[in-house]
Each structure stands twice: as C-alpha cells, then as structure tokens.
VOGU-3710 file (C-alpha; in Angstrom, 3 decimals, decimal comma):
1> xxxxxxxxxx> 92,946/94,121/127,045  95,440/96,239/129,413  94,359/98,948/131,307  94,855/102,474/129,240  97,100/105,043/131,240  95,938/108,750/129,779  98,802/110,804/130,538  98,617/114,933/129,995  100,905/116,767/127,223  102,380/114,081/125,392
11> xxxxxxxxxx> 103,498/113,919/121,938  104,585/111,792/119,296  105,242/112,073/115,538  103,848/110,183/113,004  105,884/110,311/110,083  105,619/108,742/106,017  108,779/110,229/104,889  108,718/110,429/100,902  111,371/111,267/98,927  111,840/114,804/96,987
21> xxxxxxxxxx> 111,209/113,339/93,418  109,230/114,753/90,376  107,747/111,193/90,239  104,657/109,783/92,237  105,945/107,368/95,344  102,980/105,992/97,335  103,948/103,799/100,023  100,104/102,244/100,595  100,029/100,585/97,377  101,432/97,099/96,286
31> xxxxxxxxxx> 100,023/95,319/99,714  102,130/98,377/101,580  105,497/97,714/99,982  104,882/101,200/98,063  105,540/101,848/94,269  107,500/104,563/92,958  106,567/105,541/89,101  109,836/105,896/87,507  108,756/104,800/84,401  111,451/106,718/81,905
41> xxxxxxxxxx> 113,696/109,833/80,826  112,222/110,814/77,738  110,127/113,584/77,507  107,019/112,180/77,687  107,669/109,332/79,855  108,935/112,171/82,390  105,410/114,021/81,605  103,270/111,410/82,545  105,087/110,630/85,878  104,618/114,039/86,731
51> xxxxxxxxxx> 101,160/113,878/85,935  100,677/110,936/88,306  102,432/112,641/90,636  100,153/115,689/90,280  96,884/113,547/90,338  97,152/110,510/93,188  97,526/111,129/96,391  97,016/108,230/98,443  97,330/108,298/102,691  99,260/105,758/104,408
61> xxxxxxxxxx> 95,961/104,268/105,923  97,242/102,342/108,985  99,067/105,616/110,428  95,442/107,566/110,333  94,199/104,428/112,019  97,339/104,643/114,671  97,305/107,906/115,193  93,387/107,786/116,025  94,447/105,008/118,304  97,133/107,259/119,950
71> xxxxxxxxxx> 94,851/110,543/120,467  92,444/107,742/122,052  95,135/106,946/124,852  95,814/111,288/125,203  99,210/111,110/122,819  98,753/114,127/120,641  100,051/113,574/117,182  101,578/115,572/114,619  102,305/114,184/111,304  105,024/114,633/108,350
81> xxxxxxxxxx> 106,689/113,674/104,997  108,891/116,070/104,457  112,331/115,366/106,160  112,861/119,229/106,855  109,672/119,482/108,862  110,249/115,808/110,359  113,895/117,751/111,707  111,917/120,957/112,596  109,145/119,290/114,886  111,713/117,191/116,011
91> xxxxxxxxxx> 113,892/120,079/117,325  111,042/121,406/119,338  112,439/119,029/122,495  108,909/117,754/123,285  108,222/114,544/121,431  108,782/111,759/123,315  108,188/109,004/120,620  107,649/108,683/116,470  106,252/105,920/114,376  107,479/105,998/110,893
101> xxxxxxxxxx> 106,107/103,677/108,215  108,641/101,109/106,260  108,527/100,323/102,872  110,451/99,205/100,273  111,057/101,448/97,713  111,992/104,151/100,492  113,723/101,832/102,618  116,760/104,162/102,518  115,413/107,176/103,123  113,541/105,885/106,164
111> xxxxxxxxxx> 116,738/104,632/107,850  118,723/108,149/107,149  115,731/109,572/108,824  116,013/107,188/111,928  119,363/108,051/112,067  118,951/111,673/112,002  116,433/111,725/114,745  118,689/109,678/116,922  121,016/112,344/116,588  118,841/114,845/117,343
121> xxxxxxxxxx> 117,441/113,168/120,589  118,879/109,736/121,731  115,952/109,845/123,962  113,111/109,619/121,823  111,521/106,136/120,912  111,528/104,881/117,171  108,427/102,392/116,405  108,428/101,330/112,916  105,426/99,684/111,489  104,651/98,347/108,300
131> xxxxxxxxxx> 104,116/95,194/105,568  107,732/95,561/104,768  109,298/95,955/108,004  107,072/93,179/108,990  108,772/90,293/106,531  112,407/92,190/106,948  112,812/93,952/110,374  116,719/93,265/109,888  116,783/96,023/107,180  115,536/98,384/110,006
141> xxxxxxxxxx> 118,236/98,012/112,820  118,708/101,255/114,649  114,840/101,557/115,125  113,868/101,141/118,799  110,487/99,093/118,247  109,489/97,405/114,538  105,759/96,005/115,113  105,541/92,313/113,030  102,306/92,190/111,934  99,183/94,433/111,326
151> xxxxxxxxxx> 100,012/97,751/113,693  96,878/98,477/114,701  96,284/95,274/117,176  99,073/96,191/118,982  98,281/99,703/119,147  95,064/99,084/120,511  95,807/96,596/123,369  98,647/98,778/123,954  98,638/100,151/127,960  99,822/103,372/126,459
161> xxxxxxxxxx> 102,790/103,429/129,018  106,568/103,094/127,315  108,170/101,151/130,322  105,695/98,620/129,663  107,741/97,603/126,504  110,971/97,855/128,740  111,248/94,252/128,525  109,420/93,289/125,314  112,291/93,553/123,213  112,895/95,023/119,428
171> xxxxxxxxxx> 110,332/93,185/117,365  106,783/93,501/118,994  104,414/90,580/117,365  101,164/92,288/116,490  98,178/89,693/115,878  96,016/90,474/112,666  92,482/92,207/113,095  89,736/89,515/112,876  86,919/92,054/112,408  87,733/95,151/110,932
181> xxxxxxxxxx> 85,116/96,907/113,039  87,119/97,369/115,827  89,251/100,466/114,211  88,601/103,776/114,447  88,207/106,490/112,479  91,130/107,176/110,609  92,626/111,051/112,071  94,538/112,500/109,230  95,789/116,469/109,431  93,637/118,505/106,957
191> xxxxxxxxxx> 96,447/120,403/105,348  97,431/116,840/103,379  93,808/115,485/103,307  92,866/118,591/101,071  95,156/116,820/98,674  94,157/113,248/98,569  92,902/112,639/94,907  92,501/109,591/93,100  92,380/111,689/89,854  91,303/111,754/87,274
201> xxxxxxxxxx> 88,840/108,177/88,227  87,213/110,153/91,238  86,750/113,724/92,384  88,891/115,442/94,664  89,437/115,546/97,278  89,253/111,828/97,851  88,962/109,891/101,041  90,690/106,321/100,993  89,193/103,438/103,013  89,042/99,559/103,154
211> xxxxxxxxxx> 86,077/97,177/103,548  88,182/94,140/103,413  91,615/92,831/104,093  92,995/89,297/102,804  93,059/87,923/99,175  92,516/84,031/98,452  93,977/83,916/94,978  96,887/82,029/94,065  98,244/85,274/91,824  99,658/85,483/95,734
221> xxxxxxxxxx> 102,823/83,688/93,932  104,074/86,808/92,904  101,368/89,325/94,685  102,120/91,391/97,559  98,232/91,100/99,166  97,472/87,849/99,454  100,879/87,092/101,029  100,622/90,030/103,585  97,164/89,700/104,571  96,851/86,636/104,465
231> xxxxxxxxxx> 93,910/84,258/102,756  90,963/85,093/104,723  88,989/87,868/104,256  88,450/90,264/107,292  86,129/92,825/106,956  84,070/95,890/107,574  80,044/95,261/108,246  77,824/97,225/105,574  76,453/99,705/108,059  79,959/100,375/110,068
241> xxxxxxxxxx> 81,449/101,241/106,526  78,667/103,934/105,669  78,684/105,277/109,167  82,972/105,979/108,088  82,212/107,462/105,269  79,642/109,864/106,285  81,887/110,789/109,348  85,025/111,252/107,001  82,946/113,758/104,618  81,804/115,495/107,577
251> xxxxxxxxxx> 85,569/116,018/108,927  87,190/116,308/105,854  85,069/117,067/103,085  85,754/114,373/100,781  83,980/114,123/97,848  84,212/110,574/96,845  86,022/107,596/98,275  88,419/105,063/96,717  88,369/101,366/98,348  92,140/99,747/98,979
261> xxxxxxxxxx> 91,013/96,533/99,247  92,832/94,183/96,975  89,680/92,538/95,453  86,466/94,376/96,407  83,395/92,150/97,147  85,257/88,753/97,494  82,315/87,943/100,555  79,196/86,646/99,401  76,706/89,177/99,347  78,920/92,079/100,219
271> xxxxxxxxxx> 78,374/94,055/97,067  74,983/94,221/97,629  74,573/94,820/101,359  76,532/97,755/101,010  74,978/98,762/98,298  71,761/99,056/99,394  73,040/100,634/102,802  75,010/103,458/101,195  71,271/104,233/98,779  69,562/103,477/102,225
281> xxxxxxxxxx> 71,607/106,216/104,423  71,085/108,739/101,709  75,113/109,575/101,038  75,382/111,041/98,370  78,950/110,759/96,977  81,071/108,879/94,366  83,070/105,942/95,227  85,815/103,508/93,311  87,102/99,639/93,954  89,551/97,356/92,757
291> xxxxxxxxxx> 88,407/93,970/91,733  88,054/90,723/89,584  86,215/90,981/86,910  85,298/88,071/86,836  83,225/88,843/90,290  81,379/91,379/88,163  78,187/90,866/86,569  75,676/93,239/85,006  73,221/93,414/87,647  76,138/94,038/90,225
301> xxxxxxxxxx> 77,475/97,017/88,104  73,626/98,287/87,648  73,262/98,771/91,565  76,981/99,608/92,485  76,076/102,740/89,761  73,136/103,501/91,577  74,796/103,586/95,149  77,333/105,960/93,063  79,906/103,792/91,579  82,440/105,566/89,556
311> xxxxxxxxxx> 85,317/103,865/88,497  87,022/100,272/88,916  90,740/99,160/88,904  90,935/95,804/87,101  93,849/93,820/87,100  94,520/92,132/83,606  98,661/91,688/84,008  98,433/89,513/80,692  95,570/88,302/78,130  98,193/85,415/77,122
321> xxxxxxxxxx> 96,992/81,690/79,243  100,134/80,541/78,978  101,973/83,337/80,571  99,628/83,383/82,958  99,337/80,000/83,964  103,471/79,831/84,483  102,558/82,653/86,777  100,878/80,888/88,568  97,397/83,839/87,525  93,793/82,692/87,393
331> xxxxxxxxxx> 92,773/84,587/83,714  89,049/85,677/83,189  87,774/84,546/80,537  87,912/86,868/77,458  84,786/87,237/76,392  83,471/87,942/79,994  86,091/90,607/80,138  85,496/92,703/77,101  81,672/92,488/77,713  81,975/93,704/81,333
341> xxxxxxxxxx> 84,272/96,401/80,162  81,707/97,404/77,548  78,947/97,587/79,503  80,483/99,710/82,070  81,756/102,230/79,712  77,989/102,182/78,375  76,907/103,090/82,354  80,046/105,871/82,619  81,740/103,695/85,122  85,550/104,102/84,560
351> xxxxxxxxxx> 87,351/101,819/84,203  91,483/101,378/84,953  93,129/98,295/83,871  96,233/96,989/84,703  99,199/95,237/82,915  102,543/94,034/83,921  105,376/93,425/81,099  108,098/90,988/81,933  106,103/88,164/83,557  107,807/84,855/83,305
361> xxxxxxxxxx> 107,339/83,125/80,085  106,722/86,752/78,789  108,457/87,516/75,147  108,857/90,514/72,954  106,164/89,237/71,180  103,809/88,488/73,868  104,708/91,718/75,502  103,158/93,487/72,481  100,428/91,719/72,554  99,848/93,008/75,848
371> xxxxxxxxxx> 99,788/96,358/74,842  97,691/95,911/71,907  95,102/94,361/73,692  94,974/96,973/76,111  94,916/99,509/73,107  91,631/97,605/71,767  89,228/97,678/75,247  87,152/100,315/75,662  89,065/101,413/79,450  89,396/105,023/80,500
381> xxxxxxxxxx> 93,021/104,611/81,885  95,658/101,791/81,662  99,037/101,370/84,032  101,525/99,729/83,099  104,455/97,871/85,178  107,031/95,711/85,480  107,067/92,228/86,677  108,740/92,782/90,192  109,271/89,498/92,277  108,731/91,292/95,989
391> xxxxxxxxxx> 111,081/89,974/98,813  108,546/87,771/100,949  106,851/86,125/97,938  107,636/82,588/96,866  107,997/84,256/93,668  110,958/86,040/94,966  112,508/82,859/96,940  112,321/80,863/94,074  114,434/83,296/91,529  116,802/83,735/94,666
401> xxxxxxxxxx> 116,999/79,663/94,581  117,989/80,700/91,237  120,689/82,724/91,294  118,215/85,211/88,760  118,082/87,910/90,978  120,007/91,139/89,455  120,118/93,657/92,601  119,948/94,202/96,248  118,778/97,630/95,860  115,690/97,736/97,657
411> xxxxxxxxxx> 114,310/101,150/95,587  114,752/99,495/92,425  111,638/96,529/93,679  109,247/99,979/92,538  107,428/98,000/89,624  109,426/100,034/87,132  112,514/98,435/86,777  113,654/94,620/85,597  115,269/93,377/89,135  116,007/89,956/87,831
421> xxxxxxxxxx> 117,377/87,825/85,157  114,679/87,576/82,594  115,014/84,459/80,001  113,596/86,531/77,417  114,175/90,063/77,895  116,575/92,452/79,132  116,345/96,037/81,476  116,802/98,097/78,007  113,995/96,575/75,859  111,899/96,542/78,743
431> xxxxxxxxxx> 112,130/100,225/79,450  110,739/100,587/75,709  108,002/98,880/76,020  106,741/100,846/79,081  107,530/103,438/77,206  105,662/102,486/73,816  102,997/101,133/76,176  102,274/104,611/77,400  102,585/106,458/74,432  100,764/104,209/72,660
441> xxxxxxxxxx> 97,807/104,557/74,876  97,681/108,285/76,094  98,680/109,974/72,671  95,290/109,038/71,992  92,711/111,702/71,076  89,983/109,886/73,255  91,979/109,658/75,973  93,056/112,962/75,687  90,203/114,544/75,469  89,251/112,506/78,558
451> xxxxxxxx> 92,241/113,834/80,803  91,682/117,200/79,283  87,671/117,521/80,509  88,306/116,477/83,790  90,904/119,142/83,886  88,246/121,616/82,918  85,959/120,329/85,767  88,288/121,131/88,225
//
C-alpha cells in the first residue's frame, strides 16, 4: 500500500448530480446503471411516479464509502445533487478536486456538469467513478480521471497526493474488493441522510448497506449485477456488518436498514450467522433484502423475523418457463413461490415483487399473464418494468449483432421505455401495459389501505 500524505485544508466535492424531475431517478439501483421511473403521462401513472419519488431515497453507496476514504487521507468533503449548489460550492475558489458518479440514465446531465465546472475552474481535477463509466469511459471524455473498476480499491491504496497520477493517465484500473471488510464506514451529510427512506417496506429514515457483492446466476444475460460484480461473492463477516449498523444508527439515526445486495444470503450459512449476531448484539431495528426465493425456506424467514426482518424484494420478471428460459432466467418453482409468499404475509414480512414486460419471447398475451399473476399473490407492493438490454450485457451485444436496437439515447436505457426492436410488441402497447399493470394493482382497496396506514404512522 503507498504511503498516505495528510495534507491541511483541502477540499473536494463529491457530487451525484440528479436531474430536476417530478419522477424518482436513483442512480444505485440496476447494478449502478441507475433507473429513472418514467412510467407514463396519464394522471395516475404521473401520481404514482411522484409517489416513488416522495417515498425512496436511496444514497449512492460507493461515494459515502469514498468520501470516508478521503476524510481518512485529511480531504474534507462536501457533497451535492443539485447543479445550483454543485456551481455555488464550486465558485467558492477552494476545491481542488470533485468525484462525480456516472450512470446511465443521467449520462447527460453528468457531462453538462463536467463541462460547467471546467469552466468555472480549469484547474480543478474531475474523477469520475462508477459501473457505467467503468464499461464506457468513452462517453465521459472531458473528465480528468474515470476509475475502471470498483472505486473504492483505488481510493484506498491511493497516496492521497494528485501529482502522483501525473503520469497514470485518464482511465485509472481499480482492482475489485476481495473482502468487503476492508471499507469504512460510509460518511454521508445528515441534511440528505434525514431523507433516505425505503418507504413504505421500512421506516424512515433508512440506512442502505451491503453484505455482499457478486451474483452467480446466469439471469446475468440480461442483468446488470452479475455482469458488474462479477460471479463471486465478496462479502461482509456477520459481526463487521452489525458493528456498521449500530455505528450508522448512532451517527445518523436510522431506523431500519435496507440491504443492496443483488441476492441476499447466496453464502452458505450467511443468513443465519447474521442472524443470530444482530439478536446476539441486542440491535434493535428493522431491516429489508433482496433475494431468490427460492433461497428462502420457512425456518430461514422464522429467524430473519426474529432478528427484525421486515420486508423482501423478490424478483419474479415472468411466471411463463418459456419466456424465461429464452432469457436465459432460472424460474422458481411455482408452488415454492406462492407458499413462501404466503407464509411471509402470515409473519407480516413484506413482501415486493418484481416483473419486467417485454422480455424476449414475451407476447400480449403472456404479458397479461404477467400481470395477473402478480394480481393473484398475496405481495404488499409490485414494480413493474421494461425489458431494457443494458450496454455491457451480452444481452445488449447480441440485439446490437442484430441490428434490433431502436436508440442511442442513453436516458431512455431507465427500465421504462422499449429501447429495441421487439418481435412481438411495440413502444405504444407497451406503455399500456405498465400502465394497466399499475392500475390494476394499486387501485386496489387492500393495497390502498396499506399505503394509506403507513401514511398515518408517519
């Protein structure tokens, strides 16, 4: 590791520019590529992206882990989305380098922002960082540094001196983490950590945190995760993770935590070990995942409730075998499914299940099915998207191969618009069924009366 030069007064910016939209854009989700709900412009479509807007909040996680890395070295850190206050820090004269995070459904706005800061001060050093950036630095050319690979490693072996990377060049290759107990504890600035929610799943304010990184499954044809973190699973030990949490409510008063792992408890043993830590230490707080199912069994769900287990994202995509086979998706097996989801709802664990319309294969007809499966299990919330093949999947290469892909606008890849030539369907008739999906689902009194009671809570 180089030696760490801790240099008086310096400051950067850390900046997650988002754009000023009535709709929810949150640039940690979809392995880091960011989605960006646009689902509609009727009323109610309109409504509901509001609403999402309204109730998740999610951090950028690796810039909380950077910027904890940075204060480490003696780099004080301010932070921003707005582009106004971005320009207003900025104009201060004292910052002598940002890091702004890439994705792909802001893509534009992040460049206009380089831009403007380069014409504000030429001096001042541009890192950008990011899954994106990572697989397409080209699309970010008048940055000064773009870090390939996971940030953090670099960060971290980093001498904290900028003439070091005098001769390093534009792209700076990062290695990935092989234990995840080497980060630190994530520094985020209290005025936006008040408004983290994962709502209405978890209570707010909500602290987000990972216990793994890397996804095995072959849905890493078309999946952001698996293909940016890779296969293997890198994680957090049981205790380390508790020992973050407690610190985090202590900072930040969070009042229940949401996991971003991709699948939750893919290590042998995991579920458990934490588990019984987080009963062990004491913590009293709630906490959500996203998983398999099919990793789920009764006696799991029993003690993840009683270490205070509130709510799991499930991804579904499609109950048809066929359409997921030519996607290349492992299904879980019906049966398992519905009794899983039934028993949880017995324990009032929440459950939020996912679905994507447009898949290949996909038909009108299987599309409804889709929805009216979701409309028959007992699940608290349901999200609904469209089949987006990401730039840096094979899912994407092969439509390219193709000639099926429909735009180069990089904000349209938001999971809420067709982006390619689909054999069966077109941009108009899916728009309706996201539509019909939603309506379907949350003009329901149940569900309703579900939003509705949590709104009373709060």
């Amino acid at each position: 590791m180089m030696t760490i030069k801790k240099l008086k007064n310096r400051k950067w910016l850390i900046c997650n520019p988002l754009p000023n939209t009535s709709t929810s854009c949150n640039k940690d989700l979809n392995g880091g590529y960011g989605t960006w709900d646009k689902i509609g412009n009727d009323l109610l479509s309109k409504f509901i992206a509001r609403s999402k807007k309204n109730n998740i909040e999610i951090p950028v996680l690796c810039l909380g882990y950077i910027r904890a890395i940075l204060q480490d070295k003696g780099i004080n850190c301010s932070y921003s989305e707005k582009i106004i206050d971005t320009h207003k820090i900025i104009q201060k004269g004292d910052i002598e380098a940002v890091v702004i995070y890439g994705s792909i459904v802001c893509c534009d706005l992040e460049n206009q922002l380089i831009s403007q800061i380069k014409k504000l001060n030429s001096s001042i050093k541009i890192f950008v960082v990011g899954t994106y950036p990572t697989k397409f630095p080209e699309n970010f050319k008048k940055s000064d540094y773009i870090i390939i690979g996971e940030p953090e490693s670099f960060f971290m072996n980093w001498s904290g001196d900028l003439e070091d990377l005098s001769s390093t060049g534009k792209h700076i290759f990062s290695e990935n983490l092989q234990s995840l107990d080497v980060l630190p504890i994530p520094i985020f600035t209290k005025e936006f950590s008040k408004r983290f929610s994962y709502s209405p799943m978890l209570k707010r304010p909500t602290g987000f945190i990972e216990a793994t990184r890397g996804c095995p499954y072959s849905c890493g044809y078309y999946c952001t995760y698996g293909e940016n973190q890779g296969k293997v699973i890198r994680s957090h030990s049981p205790k380390r993770l508790v020992y973050i949490m407690q610190q985090l409510i202590s900072k930040y008063g969070f009042k229940s935590f949401q996991f971003r792992d991709p699948v939750f408890g893919l290590k042998e043993s995991f579920i458990e070990e934490f588990c019984l830590a987080k009963i062990k230490s004491g913590l009293e707080c709630e906490w959500g995942m996203e998983t398999r199912i099919d990793l789920l069994d009764e006696s799991k769900l029993r003690l993840m409730k009683k270490s205070g287990l509130k709510s799991i994202n499930i991804g579904i995509e499609t109950p048809n075998i066929e359409v997921a086979a030519a996607n290349k998706r492992k299904i879980c097996p019906d049966d398992h499914q519905k009794n899983i989801i039934e028993f949880a709802y017995k324990n009032k664990i929440r459950i939020n299940a996912f679905y994507i319309m447009g898949l290949e294969e996909d038909t009108l007809d299987t599309c409804n099915q889709t929805i009216n499966y979701s409309l028959n299990l007992n699940t608290y919330m349901a999200r609904y998207s469209v089949c987006t093949p990401y730039p840096g999947t094979r899912y994407y290469d092969d439509l390219k191969k193709e000639n099926r892909l429909s735009t180069k606008d990089l904000s349209k890849f938001n999971q809420q618009e067709l982006v390619y030539k689909h054999k069966n369907l077109d941009t108009k008739i899916i728009k309706k069924l996201i539509q019909k999906a939603y309506i379907k689902y949350y003009l329901r009194p149940k569900v309703i009366w579900n939003i509705l009671k949590e709104n009373i809570k709060r």
